[in-house]
Every structure is written in C-alpha cells, then in structure tokens.
N, C-alpha and C positions, 0 to 999 in steps of 0.2 A: 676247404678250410685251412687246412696244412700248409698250402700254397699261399694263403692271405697273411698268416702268421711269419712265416718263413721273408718275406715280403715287406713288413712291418720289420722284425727281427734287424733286416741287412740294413734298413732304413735309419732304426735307432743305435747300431751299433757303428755307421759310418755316416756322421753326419754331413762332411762334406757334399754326400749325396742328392741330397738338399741343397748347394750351391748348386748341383749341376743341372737342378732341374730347374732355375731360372738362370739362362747364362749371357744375362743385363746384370747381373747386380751391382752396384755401384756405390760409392759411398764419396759423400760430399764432406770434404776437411774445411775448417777455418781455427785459426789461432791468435791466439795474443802472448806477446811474451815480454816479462818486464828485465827493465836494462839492467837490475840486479836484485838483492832483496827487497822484496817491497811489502810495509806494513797495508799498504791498500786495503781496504776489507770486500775487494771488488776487482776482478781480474781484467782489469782496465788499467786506463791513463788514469793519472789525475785530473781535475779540473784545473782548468787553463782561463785563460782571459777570453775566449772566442766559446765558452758557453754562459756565457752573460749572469742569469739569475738562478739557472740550472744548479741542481746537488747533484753529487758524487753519484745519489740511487737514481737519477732519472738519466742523467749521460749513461750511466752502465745500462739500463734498462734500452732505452735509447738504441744505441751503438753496438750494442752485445747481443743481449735475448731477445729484442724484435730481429734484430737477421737472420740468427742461427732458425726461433722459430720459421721464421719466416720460407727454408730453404728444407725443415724439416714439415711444415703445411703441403708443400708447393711438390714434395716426393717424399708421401707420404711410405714410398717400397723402399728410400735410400737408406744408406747411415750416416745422418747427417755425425760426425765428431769433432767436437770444439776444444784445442789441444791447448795444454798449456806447462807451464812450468814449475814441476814442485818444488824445486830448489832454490828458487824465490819466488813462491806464493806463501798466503801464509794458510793453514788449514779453515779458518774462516772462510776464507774468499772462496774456496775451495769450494762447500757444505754450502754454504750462501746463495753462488752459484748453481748447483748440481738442485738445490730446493726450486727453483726460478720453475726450470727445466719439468721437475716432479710435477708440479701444481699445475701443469697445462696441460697434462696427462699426453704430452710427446713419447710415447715410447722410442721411438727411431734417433731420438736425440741420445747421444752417450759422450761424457768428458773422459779425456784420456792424458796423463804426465806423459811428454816428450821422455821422461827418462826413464820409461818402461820401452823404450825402444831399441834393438840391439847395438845398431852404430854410437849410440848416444852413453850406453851403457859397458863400451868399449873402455878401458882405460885409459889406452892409449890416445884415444881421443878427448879426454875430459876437460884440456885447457880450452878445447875448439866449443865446447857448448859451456863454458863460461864468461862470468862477466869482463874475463881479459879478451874477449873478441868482442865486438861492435854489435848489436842486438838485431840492427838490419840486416849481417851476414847471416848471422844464426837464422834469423828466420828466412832467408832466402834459401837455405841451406836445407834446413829441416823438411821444407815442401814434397821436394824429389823423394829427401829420406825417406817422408810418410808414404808416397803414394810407390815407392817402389816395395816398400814392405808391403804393404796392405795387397797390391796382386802377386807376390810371390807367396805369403802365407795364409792369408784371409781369403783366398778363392773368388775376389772379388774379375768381373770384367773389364771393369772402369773406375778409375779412381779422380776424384775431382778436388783442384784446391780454391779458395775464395777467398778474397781479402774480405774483411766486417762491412768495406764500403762496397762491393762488389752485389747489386739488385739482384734477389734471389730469382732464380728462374726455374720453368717445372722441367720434367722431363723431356716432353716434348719441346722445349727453346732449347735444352742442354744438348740433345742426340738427333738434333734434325739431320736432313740428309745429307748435306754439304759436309758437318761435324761428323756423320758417321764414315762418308765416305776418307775426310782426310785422318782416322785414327785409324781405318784400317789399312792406308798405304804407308801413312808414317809414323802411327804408335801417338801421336802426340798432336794435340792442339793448345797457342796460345791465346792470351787476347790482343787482340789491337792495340795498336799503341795509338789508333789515331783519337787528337784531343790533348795529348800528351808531348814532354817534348825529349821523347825517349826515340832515337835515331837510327832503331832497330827493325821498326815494323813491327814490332811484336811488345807486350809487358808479360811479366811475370805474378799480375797481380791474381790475375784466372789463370788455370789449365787445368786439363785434361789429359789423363796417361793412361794408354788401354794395355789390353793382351796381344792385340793383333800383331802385333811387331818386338817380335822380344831381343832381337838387335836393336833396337831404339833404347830398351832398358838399359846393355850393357855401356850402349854409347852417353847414357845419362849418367852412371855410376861413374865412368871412369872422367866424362869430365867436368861434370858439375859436385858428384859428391867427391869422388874421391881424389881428386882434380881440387879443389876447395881445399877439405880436409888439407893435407898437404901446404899449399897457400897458409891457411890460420896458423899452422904448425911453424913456420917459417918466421910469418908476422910476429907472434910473438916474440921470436929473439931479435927482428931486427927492426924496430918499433921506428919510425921516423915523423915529420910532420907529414911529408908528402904522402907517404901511406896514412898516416889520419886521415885525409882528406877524400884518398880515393879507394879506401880499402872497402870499406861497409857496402859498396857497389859489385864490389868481385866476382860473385857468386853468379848474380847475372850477367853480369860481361861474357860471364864463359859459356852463355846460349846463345851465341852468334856461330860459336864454333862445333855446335852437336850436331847439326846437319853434315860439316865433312867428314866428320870422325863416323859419324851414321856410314855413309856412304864408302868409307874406309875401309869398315867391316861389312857391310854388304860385295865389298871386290866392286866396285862400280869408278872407287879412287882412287889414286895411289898416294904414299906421303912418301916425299924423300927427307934426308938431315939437308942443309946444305952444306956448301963446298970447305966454310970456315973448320968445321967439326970433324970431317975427314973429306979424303973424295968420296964423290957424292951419291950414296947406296939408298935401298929401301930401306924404310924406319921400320926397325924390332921392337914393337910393345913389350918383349922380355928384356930389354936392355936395359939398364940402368945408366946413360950417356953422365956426362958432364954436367949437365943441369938435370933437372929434376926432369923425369917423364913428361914425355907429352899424354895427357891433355892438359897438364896441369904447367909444365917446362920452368918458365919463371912468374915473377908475380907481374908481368908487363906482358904476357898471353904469348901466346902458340904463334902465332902469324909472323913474328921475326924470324922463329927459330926452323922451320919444316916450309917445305915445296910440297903444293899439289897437284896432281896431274890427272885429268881423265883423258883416255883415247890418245894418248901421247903428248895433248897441251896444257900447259898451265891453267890452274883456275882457281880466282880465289877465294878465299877462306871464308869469308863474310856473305859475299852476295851469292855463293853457289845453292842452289836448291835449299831456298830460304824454309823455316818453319811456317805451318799453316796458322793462319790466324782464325777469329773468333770476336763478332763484334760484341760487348759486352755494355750493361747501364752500371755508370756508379754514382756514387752520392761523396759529396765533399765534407769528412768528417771534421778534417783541421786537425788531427789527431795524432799523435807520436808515441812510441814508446817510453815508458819512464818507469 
C-alpha cells in the first residue's frame, strides 16, 4: 500500500512524468494572423469577392473551425493549438472563437496568443512581430518559433505546423514510416512543393520538427529564427521598394540553406569566408565579420558570402542533402491575410 502511494505521490508531484510515459506526444499548430488591428469579430480574413453570398460567420466557420476540428477529430491523443494575435485581435473574436471550440466538446483543442511566447515577448524584438514587418514573414517566422518552444518546454515528441488550407490528416497519414524514418535521421519533414510553383522541392505550408535530431534544432534557430530576426531588424531601417517586393518571402528562402548549416554542425561540412573577406580561413560562428553572421550574413542570403566543402570538394548550398519531403491534400481557400 506504501508503495502504491509513494508511486501516485512521484506521479502527481512531477508531472512531466506523464509526458514520459507516452513518448509520441505531439501537438498540431495552425494559425492566422491579421496584417494589423483588426475590428473583425472573427479571427479570419474578411470577406472578399471569391466568397460570393457567403457572411463573415459561414467563411469563419468554413475556413477556421471545420479544420482545426477536423485535425482535433482525426488525433483525438494530439494538441491540436490554433494560434493567434492578441495585439490585434479584438477580445470578441477572441471569446467568439474559443465558444466555437467549447460547444463541440474538443477538449484537445486549445487557443494560444503568439505573445505569450518568449522570443515574441522579447523586447528586443518587438518591431519584428509588428505591423512594420509584412504579416507573411511574421507568420513564416512564428512556425519554427512555435514548434521549437513547444519540444524544448512542453516535452512534446513531435511538433506539427498546418496551414487552415492544409487536409487534416490522422495519426497514422501524419507518422507513417517513410515520415518516421526521415524525422529520425534529420529532425524534420516538409511538404512538397509539387503542384506549386515554389522551386525548392519543398513548401513551408506543413511540417514536422521532432526530438530526434537536436542539431536540426540549433541549425533551425540560428538560420531561420534568429537568421530572420536579424533580417527584420535590418528591414526596418533600410526599407526600399525592392525589399517590398521580395521581403515577406525571406523567412522561407532561408530553408534551402538549413540542410548545410545542419551538416556544418554535424562536422560532415565545412564553411569557409571567401577570399574577398580575408585569406581564405574556416568560418567562426563566434565571429561577428563585416556583414551580419552567417546564417543570416545579408538580406541577399548566405550563398555569395561562404564556401562549402565536404571531403575536400566544393558543394553547394542549395542542392546539398536537400530536406525530406511530405506529400500533403490542400484545399484552395483564395484567402489572405488582412
């Protein structure tokens, strides 16, 4: 009896003990984030010309609570969390939402403010998650943010992101074997780009970020978040048309290059500076060079500025030990941020 107690006891006084004893757990993110404050009573777009007779509550309905339900039905063990923006939502939309959610008795379903989150919560960073940067960086940006918090503090396994148009899928589509075996050699799975006319082999509209690989982590922090971060920080002061055009794209441009920074810090690659910079040495991640750090260097990417090398030859940057894909269904919402 002592032993059952004592047993109970260790159980209730460290819960993460309970993470460890399912160690799948996973938790599926999607989000919507408006381009600035918005009186919307619905944490959506507005309606547009491409929902015809449609109101505001059947596009939200729509677009929003049939997926999230849908992703919270379909695993019913995940956490499914639908993230968004208190700093312009308005408490309505908020309450409105969160009742949707109540009323279909999803427990697994949970809403979460982007600015309960530490990097977001940063000072230093607060021009980068406002409306002086592009809404498409921020939410390209926030993704990695969320799922790299959520395995380093929430003792989650697997963290998953989905765009609203992205076909909810169960467990078993999410973790088949192919998917399991490429997150346990490389930390990461994307989707396909095929259908699309993204030039990468890969989108960013799905993924997948486990534990398996926790050099995958750091190579995602240093060049997609904090690689970015940086970038916005930049944008700001030197604001131009050409950056209008190609900035709100940044965040993912700089997943072409996580694979050789991956393999950089695994010792499998080498980076050199080139020859213009000094004679030609291995690259110090404590250095602080002339331009900005690589992975981040300037706002026209890594690939001018750094030589790779495996086994003594050149390799480059883009096509080296591409990320693994992931065929995924979407649905064509017509849809944008506003």
């Amino acid at each position: 009896m002592h032993i059952i107690f004592l047993v109970l006891l260790v159980f209730i006084m460290n819960p993460l003990n309970a993470m460890e004893k399912d160690p799948d757990r996973y938790a599926i993110n999607l989000m919507w984030l408006h381009k600035n404050s918005s009186e919307n009573p619905y944490i959506y777009r507005l309606k547009n010309q491409e929902d015809e007779d449609k109101d505001d509550k059947t596009i939200f309905e729509e677009n929003v609570v049939a997926p999230i339900q849908a992703w919270a039905r379909k695993n019913p063990n995940a956490s499914v969390v639908f993230w968004y923006d208190g700093n312009y939502t308005i408490s309505k939309a908020v309450e409105g939402t969160r009742a949707y959610f109540y009323q279909e008795s999803l427990p697994n379903i949970a809403m979460k403010d982007i600015r309960e989150l530490p990097a977001v919560k940063d000072r230093e960073n607060e021009i980068v998650f406002s409306h002086e940067i592009p809404v498409y960086f921020r939410s390209d940006l926030l993704r990695p943010i969320i799922q790299l918090h959520q395995l380093k503090t929430e003792g989650f396994r697997y963290s998953v992101y989905a765009d609203l148009d992205v076909t909810a899928m169960s467990t078993e589509e999410l973790f088949d074997e192919k998917t399991k075996e490429n997150l346990e050699k490389h930390g990461i799975v994307m989707a396909s780009s095929k259908g699309t006319i993204s030039f990468t082999g890969f989108e960013n509209s799905f993924h997948i970020l486990s534990q398996d690989q926790p050099l995958m982590h750091e190579a995602l922090y240093e060049t997609v978040v904090r690689g970015s971060i940086l970038r916005a920080q930049k944008y700001v002061k030197i604001k131009g048309d050409r950056l209008q055009v190609h900035f709100p794209q940044m965040v993912f441009s700089v997943y072409v290059y996580l694979p050789i920074y991956f393999n950089y810090l695994k010792g499998t690659v080498e980076l050199y500076l080139p020859a213009k910079e000094a004679d030609e040495t291995k690259y110090d991640p404590n250095i602080h060079y002339d331009f900005l750090r690589f992975p981040c260097l300037s706002l026209e990417g890594p690939s001018k500025m750094l030589r790779a090398s495996a086994n003594g030859e050149n390799v480059p940057f883009i096509s080296y030990d591409k990320l693994p894909i992931k065929e995924i269904e979407m649905k064509t919402q017509g849809g944008k941020y506003n």
